[in-house]
PDB file of N, CA, C and O in Angstrom:
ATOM      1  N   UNK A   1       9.650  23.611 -10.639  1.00  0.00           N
ATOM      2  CA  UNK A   1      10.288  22.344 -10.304  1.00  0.00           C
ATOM      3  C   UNK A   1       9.653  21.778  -9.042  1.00  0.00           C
ATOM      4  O   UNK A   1       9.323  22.542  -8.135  1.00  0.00           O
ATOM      5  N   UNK A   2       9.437  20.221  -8.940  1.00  0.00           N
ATOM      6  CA  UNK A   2       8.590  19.661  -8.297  1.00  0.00           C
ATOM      7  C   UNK A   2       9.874  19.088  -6.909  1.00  0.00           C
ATOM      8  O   UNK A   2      10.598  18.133  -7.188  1.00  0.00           O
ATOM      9  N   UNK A   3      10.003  19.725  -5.604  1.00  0.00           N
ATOM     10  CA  UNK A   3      10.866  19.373  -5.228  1.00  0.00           C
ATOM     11  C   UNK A   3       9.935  18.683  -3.808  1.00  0.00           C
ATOM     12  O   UNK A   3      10.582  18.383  -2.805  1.00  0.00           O
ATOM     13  N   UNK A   4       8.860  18.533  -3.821  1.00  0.00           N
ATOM     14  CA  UNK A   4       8.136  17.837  -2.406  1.00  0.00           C
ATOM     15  C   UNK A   4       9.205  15.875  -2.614  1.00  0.00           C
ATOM     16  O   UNK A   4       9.861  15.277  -3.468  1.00  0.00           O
ATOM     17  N   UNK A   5       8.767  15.694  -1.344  1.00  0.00           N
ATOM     18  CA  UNK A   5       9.062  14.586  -0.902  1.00  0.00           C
ATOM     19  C   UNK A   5       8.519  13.414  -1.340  1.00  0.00           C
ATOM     20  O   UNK A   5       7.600  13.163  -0.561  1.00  0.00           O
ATOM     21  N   UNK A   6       8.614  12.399  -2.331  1.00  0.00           N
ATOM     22  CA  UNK A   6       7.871  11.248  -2.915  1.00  0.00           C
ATOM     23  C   UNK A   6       8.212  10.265  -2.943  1.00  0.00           C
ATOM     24  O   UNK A   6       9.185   9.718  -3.461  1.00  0.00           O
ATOM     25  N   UNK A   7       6.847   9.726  -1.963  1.00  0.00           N
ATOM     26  CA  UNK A   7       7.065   8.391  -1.259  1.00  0.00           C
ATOM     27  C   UNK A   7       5.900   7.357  -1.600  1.00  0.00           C
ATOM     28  O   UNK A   7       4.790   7.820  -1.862  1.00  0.00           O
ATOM     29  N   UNK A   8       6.068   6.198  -1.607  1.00  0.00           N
ATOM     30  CA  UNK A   8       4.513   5.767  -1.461  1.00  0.00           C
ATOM     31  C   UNK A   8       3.522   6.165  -0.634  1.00  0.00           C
ATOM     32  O   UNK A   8       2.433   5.817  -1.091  1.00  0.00           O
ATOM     33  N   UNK A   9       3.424   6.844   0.561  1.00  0.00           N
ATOM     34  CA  UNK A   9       3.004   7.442   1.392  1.00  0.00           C
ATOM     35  C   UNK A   9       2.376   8.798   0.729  1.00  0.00           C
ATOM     36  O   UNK A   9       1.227   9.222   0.844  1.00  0.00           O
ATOM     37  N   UNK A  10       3.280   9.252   0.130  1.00  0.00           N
ATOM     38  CA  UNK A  10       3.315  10.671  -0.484  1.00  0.00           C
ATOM     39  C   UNK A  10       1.638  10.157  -1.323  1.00  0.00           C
ATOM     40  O   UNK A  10       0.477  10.534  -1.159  1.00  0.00           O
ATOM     41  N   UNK A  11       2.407   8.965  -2.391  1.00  0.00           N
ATOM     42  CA  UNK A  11       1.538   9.321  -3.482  1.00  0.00           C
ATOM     43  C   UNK A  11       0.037   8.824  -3.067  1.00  0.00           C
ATOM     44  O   UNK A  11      -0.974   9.236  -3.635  1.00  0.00           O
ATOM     45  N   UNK A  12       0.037   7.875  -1.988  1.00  0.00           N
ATOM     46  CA  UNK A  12      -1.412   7.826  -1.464  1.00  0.00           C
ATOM     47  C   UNK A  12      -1.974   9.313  -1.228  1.00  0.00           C
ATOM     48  O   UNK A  12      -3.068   9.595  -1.716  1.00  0.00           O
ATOM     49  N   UNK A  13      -1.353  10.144  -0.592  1.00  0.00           N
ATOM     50  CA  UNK A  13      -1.601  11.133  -0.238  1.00  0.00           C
ATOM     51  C   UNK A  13      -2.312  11.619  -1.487  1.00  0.00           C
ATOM     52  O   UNK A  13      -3.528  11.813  -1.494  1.00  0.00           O
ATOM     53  N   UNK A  14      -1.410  11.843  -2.715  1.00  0.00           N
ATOM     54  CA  UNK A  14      -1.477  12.684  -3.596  1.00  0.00           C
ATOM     55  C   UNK A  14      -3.061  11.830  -4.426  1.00  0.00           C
ATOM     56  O   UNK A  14      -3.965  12.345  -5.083  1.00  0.00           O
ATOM     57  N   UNK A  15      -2.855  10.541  -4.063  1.00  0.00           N
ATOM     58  CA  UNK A  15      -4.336  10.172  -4.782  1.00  0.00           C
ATOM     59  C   UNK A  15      -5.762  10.479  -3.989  1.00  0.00           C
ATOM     60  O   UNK A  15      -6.899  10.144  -4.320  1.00  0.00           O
ATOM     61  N   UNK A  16      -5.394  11.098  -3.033  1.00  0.00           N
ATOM     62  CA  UNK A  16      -6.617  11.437  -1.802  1.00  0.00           C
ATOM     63  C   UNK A  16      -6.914  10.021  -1.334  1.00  0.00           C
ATOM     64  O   UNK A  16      -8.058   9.571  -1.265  1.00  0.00           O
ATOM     65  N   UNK A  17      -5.707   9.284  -0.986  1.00  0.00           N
ATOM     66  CA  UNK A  17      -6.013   7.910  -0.064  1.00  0.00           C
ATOM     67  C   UNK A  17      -5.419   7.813   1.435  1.00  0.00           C
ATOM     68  O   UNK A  17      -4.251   8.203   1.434  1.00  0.00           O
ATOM     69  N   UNK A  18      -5.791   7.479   2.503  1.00  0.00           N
ATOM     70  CA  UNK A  18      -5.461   7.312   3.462  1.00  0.00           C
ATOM     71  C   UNK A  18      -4.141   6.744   3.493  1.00  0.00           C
ATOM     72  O   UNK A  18      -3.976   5.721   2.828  1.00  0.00           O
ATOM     73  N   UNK A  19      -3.019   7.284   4.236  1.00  0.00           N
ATOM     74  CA  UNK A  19      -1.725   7.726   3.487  1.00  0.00           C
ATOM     75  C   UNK A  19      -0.429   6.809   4.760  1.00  0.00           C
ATOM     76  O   UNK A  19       0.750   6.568   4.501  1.00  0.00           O
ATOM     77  N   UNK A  20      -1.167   6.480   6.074  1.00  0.00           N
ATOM     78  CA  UNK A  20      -0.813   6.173   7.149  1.00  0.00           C
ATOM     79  C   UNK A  20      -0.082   4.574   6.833  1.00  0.00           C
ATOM     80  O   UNK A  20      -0.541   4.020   5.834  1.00  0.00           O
ATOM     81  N   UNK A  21       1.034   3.786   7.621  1.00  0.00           N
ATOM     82  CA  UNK A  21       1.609   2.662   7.176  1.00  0.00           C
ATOM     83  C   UNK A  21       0.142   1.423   7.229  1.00  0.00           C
ATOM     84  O   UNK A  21      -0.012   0.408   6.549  1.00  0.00           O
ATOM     85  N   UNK A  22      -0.624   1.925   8.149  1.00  0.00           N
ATOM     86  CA  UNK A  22      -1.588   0.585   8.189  1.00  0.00           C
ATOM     87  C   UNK A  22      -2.745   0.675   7.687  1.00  0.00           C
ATOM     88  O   UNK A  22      -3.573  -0.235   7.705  1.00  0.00           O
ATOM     89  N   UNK A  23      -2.931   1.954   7.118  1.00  0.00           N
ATOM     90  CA  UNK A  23      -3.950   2.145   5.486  1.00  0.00           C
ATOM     91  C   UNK A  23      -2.973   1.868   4.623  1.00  0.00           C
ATOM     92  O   UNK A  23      -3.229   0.705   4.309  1.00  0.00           O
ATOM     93  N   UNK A  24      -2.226   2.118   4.166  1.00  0.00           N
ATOM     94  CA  UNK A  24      -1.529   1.344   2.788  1.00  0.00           C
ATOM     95  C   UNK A  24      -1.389  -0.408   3.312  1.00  0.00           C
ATOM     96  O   UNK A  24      -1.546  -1.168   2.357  1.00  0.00           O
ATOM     97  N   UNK A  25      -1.199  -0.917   4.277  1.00  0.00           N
ATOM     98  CA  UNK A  25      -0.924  -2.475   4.279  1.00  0.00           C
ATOM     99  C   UNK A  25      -2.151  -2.555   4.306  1.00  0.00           C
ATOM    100  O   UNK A  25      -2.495  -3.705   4.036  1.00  0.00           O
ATOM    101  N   UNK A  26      -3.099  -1.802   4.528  1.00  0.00           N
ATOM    102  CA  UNK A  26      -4.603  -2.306   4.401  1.00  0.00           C
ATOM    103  C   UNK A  26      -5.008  -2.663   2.847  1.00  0.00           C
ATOM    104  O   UNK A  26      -5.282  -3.696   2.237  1.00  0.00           O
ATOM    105  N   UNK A  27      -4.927  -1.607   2.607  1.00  0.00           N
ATOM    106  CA  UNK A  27      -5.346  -1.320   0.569  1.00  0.00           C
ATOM    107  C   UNK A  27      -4.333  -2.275  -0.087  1.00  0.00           C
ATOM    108  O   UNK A  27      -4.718  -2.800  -1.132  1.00  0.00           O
ATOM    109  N   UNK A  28      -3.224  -2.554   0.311  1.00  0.00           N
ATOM    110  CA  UNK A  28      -2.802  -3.325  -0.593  1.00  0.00           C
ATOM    111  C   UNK A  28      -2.666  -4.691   0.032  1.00  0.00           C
ATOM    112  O   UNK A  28      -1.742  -5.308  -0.498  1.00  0.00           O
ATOM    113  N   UNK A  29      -3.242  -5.327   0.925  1.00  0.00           N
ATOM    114  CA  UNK A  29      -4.301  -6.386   1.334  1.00  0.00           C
ATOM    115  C   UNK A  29      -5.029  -6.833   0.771  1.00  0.00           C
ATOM    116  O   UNK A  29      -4.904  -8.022   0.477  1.00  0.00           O
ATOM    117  N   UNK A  30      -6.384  -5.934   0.261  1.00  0.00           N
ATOM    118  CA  UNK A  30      -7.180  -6.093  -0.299  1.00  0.00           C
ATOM    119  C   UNK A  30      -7.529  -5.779  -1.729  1.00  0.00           C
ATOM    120  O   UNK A  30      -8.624  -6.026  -2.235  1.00  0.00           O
ATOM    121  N   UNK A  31      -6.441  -5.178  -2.379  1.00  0.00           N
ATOM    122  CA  UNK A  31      -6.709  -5.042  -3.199  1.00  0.00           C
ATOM    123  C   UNK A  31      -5.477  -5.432  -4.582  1.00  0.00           C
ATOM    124  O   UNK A  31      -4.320  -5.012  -4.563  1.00  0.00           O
ATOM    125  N   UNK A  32      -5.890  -6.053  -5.377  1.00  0.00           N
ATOM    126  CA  UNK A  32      -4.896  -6.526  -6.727  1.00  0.00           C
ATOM    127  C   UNK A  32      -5.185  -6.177  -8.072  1.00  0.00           C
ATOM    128  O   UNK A  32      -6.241  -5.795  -8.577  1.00  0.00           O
ATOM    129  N   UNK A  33      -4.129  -6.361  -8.536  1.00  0.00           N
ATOM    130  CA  UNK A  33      -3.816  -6.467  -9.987  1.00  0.00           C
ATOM    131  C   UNK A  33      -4.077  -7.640 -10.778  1.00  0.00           C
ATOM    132  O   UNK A  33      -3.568  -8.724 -10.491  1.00  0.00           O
ATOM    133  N   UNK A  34      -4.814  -7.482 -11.722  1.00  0.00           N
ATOM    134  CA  UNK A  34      -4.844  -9.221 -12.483  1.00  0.00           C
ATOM    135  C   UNK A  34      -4.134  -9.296 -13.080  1.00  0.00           C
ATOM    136  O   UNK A  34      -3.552  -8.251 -13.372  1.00  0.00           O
ATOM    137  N   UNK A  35      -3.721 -10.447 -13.624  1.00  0.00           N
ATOM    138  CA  UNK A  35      -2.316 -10.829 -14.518  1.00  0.00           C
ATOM    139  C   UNK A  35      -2.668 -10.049 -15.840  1.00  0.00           C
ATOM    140  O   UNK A  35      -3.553 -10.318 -16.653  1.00  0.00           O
ATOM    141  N   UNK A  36      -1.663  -8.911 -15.857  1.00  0.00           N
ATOM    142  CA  UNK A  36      -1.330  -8.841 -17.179  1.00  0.00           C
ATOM    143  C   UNK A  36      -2.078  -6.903 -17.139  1.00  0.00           C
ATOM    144  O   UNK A  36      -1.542  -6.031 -17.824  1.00  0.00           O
ATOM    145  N   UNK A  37      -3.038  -6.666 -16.433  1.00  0.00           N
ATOM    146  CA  UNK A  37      -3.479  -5.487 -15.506  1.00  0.00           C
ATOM    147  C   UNK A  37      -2.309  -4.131 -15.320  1.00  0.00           C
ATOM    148  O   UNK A  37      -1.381  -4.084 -14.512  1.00  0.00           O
ATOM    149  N   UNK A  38      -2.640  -3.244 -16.191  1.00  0.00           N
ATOM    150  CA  UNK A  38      -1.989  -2.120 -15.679  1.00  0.00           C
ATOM    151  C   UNK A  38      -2.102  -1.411 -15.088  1.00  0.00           C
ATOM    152  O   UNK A  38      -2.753  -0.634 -15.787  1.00  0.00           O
ATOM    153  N   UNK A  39      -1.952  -0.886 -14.057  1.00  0.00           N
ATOM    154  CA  UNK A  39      -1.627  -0.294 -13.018  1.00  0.00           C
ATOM    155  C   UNK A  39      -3.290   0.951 -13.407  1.00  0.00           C
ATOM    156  O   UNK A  39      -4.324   0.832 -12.750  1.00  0.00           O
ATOM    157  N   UNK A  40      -3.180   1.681 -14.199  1.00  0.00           N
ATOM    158  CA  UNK A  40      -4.067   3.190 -14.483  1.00  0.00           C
ATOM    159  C   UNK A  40      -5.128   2.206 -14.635  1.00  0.00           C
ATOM    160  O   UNK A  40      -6.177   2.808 -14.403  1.00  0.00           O
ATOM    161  N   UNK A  41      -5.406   0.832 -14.945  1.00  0.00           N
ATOM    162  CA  UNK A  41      -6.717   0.286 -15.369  1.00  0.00           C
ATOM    163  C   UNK A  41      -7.308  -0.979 -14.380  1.00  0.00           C
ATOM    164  O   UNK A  41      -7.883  -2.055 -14.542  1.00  0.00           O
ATOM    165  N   UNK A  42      -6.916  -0.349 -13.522  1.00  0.00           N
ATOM    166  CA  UNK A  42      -7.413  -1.211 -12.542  1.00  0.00           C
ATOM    167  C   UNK A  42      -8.755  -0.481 -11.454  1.00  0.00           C
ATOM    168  O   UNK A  42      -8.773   0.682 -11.050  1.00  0.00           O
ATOM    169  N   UNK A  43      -9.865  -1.634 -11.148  1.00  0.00           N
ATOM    170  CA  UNK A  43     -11.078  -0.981 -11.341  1.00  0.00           C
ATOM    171  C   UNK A  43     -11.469  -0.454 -10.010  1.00  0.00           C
ATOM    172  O   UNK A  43     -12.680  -0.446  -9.790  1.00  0.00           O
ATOM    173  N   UNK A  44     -10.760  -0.056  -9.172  1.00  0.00           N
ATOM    174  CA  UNK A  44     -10.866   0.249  -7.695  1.00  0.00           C
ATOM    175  C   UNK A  44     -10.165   1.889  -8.023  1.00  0.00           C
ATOM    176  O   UNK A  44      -9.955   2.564  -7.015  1.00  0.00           O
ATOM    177  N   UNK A  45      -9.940   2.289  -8.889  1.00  0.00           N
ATOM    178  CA  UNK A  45      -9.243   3.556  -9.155  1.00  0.00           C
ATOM    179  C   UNK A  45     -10.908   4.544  -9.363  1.00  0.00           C
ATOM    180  O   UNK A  45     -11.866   4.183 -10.047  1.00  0.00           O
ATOM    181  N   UNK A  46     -10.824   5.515  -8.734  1.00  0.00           N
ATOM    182  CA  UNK A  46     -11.774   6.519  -9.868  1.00  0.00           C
ATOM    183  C   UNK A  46     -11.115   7.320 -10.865  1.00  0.00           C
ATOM    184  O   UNK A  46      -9.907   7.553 -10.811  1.00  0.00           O
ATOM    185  N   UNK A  47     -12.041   7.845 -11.979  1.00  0.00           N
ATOM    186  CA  UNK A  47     -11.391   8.752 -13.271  1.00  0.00           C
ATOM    187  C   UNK A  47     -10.283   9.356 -12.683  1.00  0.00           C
ATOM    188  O   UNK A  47      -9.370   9.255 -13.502  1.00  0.00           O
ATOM    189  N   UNK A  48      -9.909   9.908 -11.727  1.00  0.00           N
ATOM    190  CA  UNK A  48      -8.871  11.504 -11.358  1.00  0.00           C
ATOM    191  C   UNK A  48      -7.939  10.626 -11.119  1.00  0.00           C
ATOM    192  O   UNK A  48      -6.767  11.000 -11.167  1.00  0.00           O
ATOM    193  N   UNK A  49      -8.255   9.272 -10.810  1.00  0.00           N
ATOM    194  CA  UNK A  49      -6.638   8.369  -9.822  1.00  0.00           C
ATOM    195  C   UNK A  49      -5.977   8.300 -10.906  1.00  0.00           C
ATOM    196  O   UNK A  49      -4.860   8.778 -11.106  1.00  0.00           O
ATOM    197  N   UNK A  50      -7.052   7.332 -12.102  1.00  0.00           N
ATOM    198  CA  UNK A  50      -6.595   6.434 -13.026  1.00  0.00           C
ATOM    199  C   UNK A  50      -6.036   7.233 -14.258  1.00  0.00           C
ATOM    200  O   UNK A  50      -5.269   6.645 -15.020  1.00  0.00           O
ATOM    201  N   UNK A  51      -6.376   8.533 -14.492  1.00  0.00           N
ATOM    202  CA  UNK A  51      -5.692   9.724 -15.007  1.00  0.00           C
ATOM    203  C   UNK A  51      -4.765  10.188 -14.703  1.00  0.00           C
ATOM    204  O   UNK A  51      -4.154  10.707 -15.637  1.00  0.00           O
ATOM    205  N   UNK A  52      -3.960  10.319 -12.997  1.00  0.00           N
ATOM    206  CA  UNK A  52      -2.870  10.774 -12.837  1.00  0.00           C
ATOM    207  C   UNK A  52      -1.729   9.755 -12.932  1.00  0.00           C
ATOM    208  O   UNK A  52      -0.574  10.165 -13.046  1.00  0.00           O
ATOM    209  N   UNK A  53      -2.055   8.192 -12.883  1.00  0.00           N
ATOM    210  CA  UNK A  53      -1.729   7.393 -12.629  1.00  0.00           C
ATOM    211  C   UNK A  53      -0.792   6.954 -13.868  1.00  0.00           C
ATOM    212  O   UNK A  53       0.340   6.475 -13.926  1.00  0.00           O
ATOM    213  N   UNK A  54      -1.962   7.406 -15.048  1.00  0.00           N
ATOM    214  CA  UNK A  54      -1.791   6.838 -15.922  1.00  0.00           C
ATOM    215  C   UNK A  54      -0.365   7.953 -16.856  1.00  0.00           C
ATOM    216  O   UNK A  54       0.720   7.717 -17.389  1.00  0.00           O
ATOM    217  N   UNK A  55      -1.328   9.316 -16.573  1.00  0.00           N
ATOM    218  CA  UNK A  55      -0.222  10.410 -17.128  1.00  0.00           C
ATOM    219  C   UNK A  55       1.605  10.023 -16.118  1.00  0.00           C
ATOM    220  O   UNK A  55       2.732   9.955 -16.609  1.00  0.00           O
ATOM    221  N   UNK A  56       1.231   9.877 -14.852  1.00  0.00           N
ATOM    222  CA  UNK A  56       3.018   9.439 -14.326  1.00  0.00           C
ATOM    223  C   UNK A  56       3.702   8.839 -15.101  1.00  0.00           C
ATOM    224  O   UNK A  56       4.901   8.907 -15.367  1.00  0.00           O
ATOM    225  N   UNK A  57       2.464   7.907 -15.663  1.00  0.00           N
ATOM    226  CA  UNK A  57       3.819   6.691 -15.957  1.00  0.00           C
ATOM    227  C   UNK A  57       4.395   7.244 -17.788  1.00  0.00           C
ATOM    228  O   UNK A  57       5.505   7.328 -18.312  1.00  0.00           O
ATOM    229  N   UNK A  58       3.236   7.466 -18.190  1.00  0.00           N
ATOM    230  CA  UNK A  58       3.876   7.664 -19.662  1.00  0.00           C
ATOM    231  C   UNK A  58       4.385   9.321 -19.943  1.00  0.00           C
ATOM    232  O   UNK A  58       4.670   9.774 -21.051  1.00  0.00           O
ATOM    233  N   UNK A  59       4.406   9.836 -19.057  1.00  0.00           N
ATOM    234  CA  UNK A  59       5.288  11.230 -18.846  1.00  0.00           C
ATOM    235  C   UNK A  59       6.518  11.075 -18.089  1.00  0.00           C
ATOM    236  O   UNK A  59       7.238  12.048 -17.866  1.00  0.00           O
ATOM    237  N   UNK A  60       6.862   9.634 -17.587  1.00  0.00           N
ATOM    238  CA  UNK A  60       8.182   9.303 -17.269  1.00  0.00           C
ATOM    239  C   UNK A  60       8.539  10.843 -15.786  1.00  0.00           C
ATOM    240  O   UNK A  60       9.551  11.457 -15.448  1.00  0.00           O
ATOM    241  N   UNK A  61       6.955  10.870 -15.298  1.00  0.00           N
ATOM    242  CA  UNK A  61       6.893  12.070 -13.875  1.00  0.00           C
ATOM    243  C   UNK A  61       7.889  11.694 -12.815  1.00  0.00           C
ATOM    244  O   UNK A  61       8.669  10.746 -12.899  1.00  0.00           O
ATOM    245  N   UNK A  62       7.758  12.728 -11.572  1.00  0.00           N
ATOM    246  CA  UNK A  62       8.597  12.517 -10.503  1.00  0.00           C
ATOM    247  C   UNK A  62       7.913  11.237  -9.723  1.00  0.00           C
ATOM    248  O   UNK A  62       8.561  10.565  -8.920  1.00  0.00           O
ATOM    249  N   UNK A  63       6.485  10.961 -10.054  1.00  0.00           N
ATOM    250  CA  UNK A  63       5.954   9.669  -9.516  1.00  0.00           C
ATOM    251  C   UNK A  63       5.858   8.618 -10.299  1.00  0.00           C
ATOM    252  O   UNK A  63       4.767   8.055 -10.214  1.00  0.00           O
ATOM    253  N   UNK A  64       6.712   8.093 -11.129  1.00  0.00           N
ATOM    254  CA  UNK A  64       6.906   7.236 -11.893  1.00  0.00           C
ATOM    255  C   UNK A  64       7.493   6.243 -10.908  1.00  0.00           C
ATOM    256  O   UNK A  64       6.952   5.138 -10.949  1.00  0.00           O
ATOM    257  N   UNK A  65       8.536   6.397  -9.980  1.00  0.00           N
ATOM    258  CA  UNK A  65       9.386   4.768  -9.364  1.00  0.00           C
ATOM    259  C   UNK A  65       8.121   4.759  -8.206  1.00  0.00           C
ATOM    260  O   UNK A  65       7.760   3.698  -7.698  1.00  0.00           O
ATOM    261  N   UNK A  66       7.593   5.861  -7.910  1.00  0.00           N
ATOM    262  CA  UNK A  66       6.317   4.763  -6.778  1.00  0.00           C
ATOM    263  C   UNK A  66       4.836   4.637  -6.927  1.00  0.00           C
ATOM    264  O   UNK A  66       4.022   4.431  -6.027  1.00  0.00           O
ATOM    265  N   UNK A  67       4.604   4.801  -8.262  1.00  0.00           N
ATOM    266  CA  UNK A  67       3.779   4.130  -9.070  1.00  0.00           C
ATOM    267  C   UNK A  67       3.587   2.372  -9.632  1.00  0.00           C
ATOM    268  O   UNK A  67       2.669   1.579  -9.842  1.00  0.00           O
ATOM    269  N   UNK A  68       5.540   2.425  -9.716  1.00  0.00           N
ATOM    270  CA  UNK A  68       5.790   1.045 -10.381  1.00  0.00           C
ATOM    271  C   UNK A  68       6.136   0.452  -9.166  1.00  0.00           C
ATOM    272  O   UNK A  68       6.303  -0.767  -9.131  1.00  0.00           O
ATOM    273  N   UNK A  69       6.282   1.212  -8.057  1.00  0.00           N
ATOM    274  CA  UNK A  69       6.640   0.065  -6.843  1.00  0.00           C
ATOM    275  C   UNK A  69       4.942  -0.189  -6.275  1.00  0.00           C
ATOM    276  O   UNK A  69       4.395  -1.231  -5.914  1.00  0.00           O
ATOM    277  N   UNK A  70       4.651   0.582  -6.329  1.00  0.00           N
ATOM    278  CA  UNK A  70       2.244   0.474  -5.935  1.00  0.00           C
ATOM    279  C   UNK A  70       2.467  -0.904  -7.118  1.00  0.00           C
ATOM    280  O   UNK A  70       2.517  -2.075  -6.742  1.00  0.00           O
ATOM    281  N   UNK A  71       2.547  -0.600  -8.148  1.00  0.00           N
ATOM    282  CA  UNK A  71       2.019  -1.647  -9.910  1.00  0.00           C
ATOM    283  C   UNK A  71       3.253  -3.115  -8.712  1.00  0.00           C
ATOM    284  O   UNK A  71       2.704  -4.128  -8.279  1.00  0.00           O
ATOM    285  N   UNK A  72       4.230  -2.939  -8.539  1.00  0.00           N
ATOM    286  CA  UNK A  72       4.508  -4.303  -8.211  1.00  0.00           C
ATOM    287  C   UNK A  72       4.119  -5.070  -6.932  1.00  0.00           C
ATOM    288  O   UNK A  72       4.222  -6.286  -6.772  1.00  0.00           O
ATOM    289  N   UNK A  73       3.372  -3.613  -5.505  1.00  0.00           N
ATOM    290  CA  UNK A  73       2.856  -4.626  -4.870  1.00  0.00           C
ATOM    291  C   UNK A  73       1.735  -4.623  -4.822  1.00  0.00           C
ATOM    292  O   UNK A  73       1.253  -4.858  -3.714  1.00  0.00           O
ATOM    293  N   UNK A  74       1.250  -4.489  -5.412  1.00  0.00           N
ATOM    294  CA  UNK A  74      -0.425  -4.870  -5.806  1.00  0.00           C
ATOM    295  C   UNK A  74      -0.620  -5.864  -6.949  1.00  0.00           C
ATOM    296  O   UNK A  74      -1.716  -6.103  -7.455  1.00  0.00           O
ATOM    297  N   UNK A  75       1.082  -6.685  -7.482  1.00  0.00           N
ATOM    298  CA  UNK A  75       0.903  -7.621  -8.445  1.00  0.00           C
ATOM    299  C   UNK A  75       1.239  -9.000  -7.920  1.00  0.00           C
ATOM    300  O   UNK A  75       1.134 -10.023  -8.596  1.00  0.00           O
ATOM    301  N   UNK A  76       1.804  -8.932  -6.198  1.00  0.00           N
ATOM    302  CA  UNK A  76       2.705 -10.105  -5.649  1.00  0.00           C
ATOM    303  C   UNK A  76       1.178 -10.516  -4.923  1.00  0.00           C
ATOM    304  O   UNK A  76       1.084 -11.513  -4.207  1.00  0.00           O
TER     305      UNK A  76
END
């Protein structure tokens, strides 16, 4: 049982991304979603991101709500 702490913070972490509040307002600055763009297929991901990314969401994982909160602010 997966009992660590999961945060958006966390899951930067967990994607090997700089995990700190002003690397995430950085990355998601610069970087978006195009209309209609799912989250695992977006082209700033490498294979390992866009694979775990993708398995969260349709394995309904413990990183499923901050996956879809990353998918909504990288869509505003």
């Amino acid at each position: 049982m997966d009992t660590s702490q999961h945060s958006l913070s966390a899951l930067f972490k967990q994607l090997g991304l700089p995990d700190g509040r002003k690397d995430i307002d950085a990355f998601l600055g610069s970087h978006r979603l195009a209309d209609g763009q799912k989250l695992p297929d977006a082209p700033f991901w490498n294979a390992a991101q866009s694979q775990f990314l993708r398995e969260a969401l349709q394995q309904d994982s413990d990183w499923t709500e901050e996956a879809d909160e990353l998918a909504v602010r990288l869509s505003n």
